[in-house]
N, C-alpha and C positions, 0 to 999 in steps of 0.2 A: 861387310860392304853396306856403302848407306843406300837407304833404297828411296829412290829421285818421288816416289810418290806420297804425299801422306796421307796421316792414317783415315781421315776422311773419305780421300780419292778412293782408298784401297776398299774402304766397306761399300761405296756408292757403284764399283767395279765388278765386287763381287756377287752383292744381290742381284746387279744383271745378268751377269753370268746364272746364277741358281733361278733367277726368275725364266731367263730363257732355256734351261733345261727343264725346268719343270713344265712350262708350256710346251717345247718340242716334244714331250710325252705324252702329253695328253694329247698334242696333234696327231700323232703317229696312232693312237687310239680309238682318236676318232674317225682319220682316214683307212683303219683297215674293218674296224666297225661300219661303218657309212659304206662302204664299197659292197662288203659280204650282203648287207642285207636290203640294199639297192638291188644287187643282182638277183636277191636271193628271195625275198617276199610276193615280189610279182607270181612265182611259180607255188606259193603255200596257199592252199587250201584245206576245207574239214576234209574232202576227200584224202587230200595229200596227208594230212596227218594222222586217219584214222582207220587210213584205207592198207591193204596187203599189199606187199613189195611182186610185182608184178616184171617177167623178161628180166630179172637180173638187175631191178631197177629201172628201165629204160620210163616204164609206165606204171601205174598205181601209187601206193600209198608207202609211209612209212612207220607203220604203225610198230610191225612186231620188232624193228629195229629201236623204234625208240622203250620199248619193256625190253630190251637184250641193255640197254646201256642203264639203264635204271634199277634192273638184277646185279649187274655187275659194282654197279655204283655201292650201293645199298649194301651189298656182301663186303665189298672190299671195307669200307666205313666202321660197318659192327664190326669186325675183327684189326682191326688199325687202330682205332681210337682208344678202347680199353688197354691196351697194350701200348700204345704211345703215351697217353695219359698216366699209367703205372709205369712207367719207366720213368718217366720225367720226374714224378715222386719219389720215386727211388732212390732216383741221383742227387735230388736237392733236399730231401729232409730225411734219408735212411743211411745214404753209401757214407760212411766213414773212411774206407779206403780210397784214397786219390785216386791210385794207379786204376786199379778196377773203372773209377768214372771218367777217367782218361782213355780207359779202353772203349766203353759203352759210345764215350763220344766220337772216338775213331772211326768206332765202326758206324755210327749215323751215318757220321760224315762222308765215309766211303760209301754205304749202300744208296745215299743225297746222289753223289755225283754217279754212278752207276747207269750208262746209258739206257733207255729202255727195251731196245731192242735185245740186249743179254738179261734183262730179265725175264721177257718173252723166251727165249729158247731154252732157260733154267726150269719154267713153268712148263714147257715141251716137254721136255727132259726128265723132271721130277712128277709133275702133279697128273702129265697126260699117259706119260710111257711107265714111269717105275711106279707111281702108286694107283694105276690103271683107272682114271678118274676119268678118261676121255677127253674130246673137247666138250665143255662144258662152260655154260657160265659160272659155276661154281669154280671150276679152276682158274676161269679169266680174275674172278673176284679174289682168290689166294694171291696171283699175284700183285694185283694191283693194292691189295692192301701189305705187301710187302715193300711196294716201294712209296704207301702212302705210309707206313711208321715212323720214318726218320724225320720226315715234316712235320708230323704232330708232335712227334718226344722235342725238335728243337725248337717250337715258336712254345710249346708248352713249358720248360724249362725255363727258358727267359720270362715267361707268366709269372712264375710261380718266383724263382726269385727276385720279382720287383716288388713283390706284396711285404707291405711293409713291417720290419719285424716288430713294430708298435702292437699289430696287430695279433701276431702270434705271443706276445710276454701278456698280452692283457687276458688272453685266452686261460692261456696258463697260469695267470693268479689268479681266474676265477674257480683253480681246480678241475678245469678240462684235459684230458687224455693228449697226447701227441695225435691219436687218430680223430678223437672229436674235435680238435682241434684244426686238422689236415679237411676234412669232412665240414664242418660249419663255418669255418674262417677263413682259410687259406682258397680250396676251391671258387665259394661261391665270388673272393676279390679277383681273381684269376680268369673269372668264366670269360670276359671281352677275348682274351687272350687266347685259348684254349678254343673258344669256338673260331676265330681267325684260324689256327691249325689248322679245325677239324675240314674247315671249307675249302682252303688249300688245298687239301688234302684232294678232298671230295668232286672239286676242278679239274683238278688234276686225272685224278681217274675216271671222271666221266669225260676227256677230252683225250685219253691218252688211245690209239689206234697199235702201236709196233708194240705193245707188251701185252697185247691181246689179240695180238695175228695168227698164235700158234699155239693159242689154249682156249678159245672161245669158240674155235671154227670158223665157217660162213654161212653158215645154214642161213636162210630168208624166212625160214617158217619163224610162229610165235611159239617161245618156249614156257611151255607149261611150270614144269618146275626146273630148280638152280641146276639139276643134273642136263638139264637139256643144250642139245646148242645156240648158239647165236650170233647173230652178226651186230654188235653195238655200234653208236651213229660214228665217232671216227672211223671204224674203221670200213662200212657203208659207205662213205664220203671218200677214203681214201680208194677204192675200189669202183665207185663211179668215175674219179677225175682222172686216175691210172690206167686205166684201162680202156677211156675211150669210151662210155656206156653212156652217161647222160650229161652232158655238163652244167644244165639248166637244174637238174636234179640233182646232181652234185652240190652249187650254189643254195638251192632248198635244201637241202642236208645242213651246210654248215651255219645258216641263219637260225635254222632249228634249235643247232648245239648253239650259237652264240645265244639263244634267247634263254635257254634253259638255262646252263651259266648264269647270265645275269639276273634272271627271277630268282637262282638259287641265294646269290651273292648278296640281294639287295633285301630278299626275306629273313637269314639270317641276321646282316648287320641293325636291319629293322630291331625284330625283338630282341637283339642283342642290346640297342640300345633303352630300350623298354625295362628292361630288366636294370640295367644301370641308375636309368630315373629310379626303378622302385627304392633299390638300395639305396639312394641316394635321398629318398623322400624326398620326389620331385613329381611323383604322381600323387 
């Protein structure tokens, strides 16, 4: 069929189109950013942030909530990334067998889409009841870093095989190892990549509430160490706006999390690209 436009019309048609989906995201971004912390700022203070969670919330501070999401973060992170990070290696410079990486990928992919609330009651189930660990932030951080591996092994994977194989044959005729090789060349061209994951990742589990509803508790006190309980800021936030407790402080909970988030986001990408001028001898 002839098509009545040409090819002109068609590319002048279609960068509207992409230009106006690209703006309708960033509006959508800005409108529920600009809303939260509209609502939500007016009610943050040093008090509010560094004060004890007082009434269930209604009144004081949020302080030991915010070290419950920072424990939990932190835990799930160390044991996610190493093991994301080495799987991804595994699959793109060791698995010789297809089927095997075919599987590994399966199962990302499935544990990817795995709602979170079944990961929550698996971390019930396994880390609180069978291997008697309690509610802990230590077990909220198990799972969380179970459902932060499959986001690291697949933004890591796609890293690692865009680095270009120029760079892995020159290694190798300089007489470097497959590992020194993996270790001083492949890595450090990957790291943009790889730290993207890791932040993903790290987003993710510091905003995630339903896969920490039945392994972290709700305790309001501060948790001394990773065995203790906690209530981390989603799921603080979700328990203020649910139940009717504060909703002023509800709104100051979630500017909280949006700000952490985004300091996290913008410090990483920062030295992330720091480190790229360096390689780049551009510092």
């Amino acid at each position: 069929m002839k098509s009545f436009l040409s090819p002109s019309r068609s590319q002048k048609i279609m960068n509207s189109v992409l230009i106006f989906s690209g703006l309708l995201t960033i509006s959508v971004l800005v409108i529920i950013l600009a809303f939260i912390l509209i609502e939500g700022l007016p009610a943050i203070n040093l008090e509010f942030i560094f004060g004890s969670v007082k009434d269930q919330g209604r009144s004081g501070g949020i302080f030991p909530v915010i070290v419950s999401s920072l424990y939990v973060t932190l835990i799930s992170v160390l044991i996610a990334a190493p093991l994301g990070v080495g799987a991804a290696i595994y699959v793109v410079e060791y698995a010789e067998n297809r089927k095997l990486v075919n599987v590994i990928r399966f199962g990302a992919e499935t544990l990817a889409s795995i709602p979170s609330i079944v990961f929550g009651l698996f971390g019930f189930a396994f880390f609180v009841m069978f291997l008697k660990m309690g509610w802990s932030v230590f077990s909220g951080g198990l799972v969380l870093a179970i459902m932060a591996i499959p986001t690291i092994f697949q933004v890591v994977e796609v890293s690692l095989r865009s680095v270009p194989s120029t760079y892995k044959e020159g290694s190798y005729g300089l007489g470097a190892t497959k590992w020194q090789t993996i270790c001083n060349v492949i890595l450090p061209a990957a790291i943009p990549g790889i730290v993207t994951g890791i932040i993903l990742a790290m987003t993710r589990a510091i905003s995630e509430a339903a896969a920490v509803m039945y392994t972290v508790g709700s305790s309001v006190s501060m948790p001394i160490s990773m065995f203790d309980p906690g209530r981390p800021l989603p799921l603080h936030l979700y328990i203020l706006a649910t139940e009717g407790i504060s909703l002023k402080n509800a709104f100051a909970t979630a500017a909280v999390l949006v700000i952490i988030v985004m300091v996290i986001t913008f410090l990483t990408n920062y030295f992330t690209q720091m480190y790229q001028n360096k390689m780049m001898g551009n510092l």
